[in-house]
C-alpha positions in Angstrom: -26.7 79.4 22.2 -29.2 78.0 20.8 -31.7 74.4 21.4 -34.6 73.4 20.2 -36.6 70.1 19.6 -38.3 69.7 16.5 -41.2 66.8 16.7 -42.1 68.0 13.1 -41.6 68.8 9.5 -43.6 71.6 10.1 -41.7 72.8 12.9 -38.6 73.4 11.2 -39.2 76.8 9.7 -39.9 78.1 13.2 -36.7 76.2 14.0 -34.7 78.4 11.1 -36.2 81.4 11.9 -35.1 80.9 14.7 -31.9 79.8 14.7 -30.9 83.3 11.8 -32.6 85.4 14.2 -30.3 84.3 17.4 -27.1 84.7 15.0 -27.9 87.4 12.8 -24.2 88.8 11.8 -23.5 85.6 11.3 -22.6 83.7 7.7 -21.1 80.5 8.1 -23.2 77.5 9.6 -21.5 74.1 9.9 -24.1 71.3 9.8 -23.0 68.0 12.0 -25.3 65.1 12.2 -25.4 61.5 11.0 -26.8 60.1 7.7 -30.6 61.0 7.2 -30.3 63.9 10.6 -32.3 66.3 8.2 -29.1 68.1 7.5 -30.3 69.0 3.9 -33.7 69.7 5.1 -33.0 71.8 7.7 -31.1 74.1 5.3 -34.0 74.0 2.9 -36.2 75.6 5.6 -33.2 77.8 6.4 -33.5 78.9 3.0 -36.9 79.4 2.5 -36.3 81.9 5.8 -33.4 83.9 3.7 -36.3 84.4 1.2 -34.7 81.8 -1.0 -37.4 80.6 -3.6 -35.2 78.1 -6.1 -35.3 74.5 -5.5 -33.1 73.7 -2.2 -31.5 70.0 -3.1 -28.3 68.7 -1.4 -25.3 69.2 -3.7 -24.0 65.7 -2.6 -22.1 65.5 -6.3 -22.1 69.1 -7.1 -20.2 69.7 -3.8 -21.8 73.4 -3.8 -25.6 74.8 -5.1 -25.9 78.5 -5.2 -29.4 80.0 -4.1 -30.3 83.5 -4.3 -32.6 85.2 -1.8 -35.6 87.4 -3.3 -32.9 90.2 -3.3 -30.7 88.2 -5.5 -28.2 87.8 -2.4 -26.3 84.6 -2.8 -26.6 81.7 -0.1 -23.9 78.8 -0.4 -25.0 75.2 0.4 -22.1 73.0 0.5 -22.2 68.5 0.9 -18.5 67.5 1.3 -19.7 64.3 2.4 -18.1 62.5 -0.9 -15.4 64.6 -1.2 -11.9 62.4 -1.3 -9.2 64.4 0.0 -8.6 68.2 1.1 -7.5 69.1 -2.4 -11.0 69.0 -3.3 -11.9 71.9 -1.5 -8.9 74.4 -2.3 -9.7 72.9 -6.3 -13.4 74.5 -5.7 -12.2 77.8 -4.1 -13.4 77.5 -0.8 -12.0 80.0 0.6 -13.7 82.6 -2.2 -17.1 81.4 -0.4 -16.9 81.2 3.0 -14.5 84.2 3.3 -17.6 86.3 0.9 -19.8 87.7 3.2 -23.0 85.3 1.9 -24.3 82.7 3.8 -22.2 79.4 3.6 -24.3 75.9 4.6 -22.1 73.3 5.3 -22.7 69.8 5.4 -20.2 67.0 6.3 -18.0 70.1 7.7 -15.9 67.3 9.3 -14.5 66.4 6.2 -12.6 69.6 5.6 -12.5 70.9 9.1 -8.9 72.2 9.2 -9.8 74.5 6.4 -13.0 76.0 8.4 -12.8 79.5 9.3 -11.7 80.1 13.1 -15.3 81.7 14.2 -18.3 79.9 12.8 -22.1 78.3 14.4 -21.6 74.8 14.7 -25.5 73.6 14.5 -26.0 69.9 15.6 -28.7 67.8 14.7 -28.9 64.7 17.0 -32.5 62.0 16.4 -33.8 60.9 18.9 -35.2 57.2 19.1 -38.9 58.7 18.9 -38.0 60.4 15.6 -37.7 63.9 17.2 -35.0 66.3 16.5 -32.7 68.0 18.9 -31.1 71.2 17.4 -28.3 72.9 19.2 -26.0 75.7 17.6 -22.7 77.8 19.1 -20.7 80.1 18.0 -17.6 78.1 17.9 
């Protein structure tokens, strides 16, 4: 399990580090959080932890952006957040990515949550009225 509250841009890479280092066999993170959570940034600091040095941007039209870490290792950042049906998903191969062994970072996981595998860390982003960040994550 995992919680944290993040007052700060700043404080986010300490959040990531965080966060890989408490799930460290893990590869699939499912993002949940409302419009503007800091889903996208989040995963950009995630990245940057993964040693990811290419420009981190939220494939809200792409539906997936491929990163490679400093050891050209692939990381998967996925935005189904305008994706209009299921179909969508199995037309990208889906299945080819989060069932590869690289990191898969989902956003808008909701949309396509029967095709989510069985075991994955469901990371929550919640703002508070104050502009903070609460971070939880489970292996779900």
């Amino acid at each position: 399990m995992f919680s944290r509250k993040v007052e700060s841009l700043s404080a986010l890479s300490e959040a990531a580090k965080e966060l890989i280092s408490i799930f460290p066999d893990e590869r699939v993170f499912a993002f949940y959080g409302k419009m503007g959570a800091g889903k996208t940034t989040f995963i950009q600091s995630i990245c940057r932890e993964l040693g990811s040095r290419d420009n981190i941007t939220s494939p809200t039209f792409a539906l997936i952006n491929e990163y490679n870490t400093a050891k050209m290792e692939s990381i998967f950042h996925f935005d189904f957040y305008r994706i209009k049906d299921i179909e969508e998903a199995f037309d990208l191969g889906y299945e080819d990515y989060i069932y590869s062994g690289s990191y898969c970072l989902i956003e808008w996981p909701e949309m396509i949550e029967p095709l989510l595998p069985e075991k994955m860390v469901e990371v929550k982003i919640e703002v508070s009225e104050d502009g903070t960040r609460q971070i939880s994550a489970q292996i779900i």
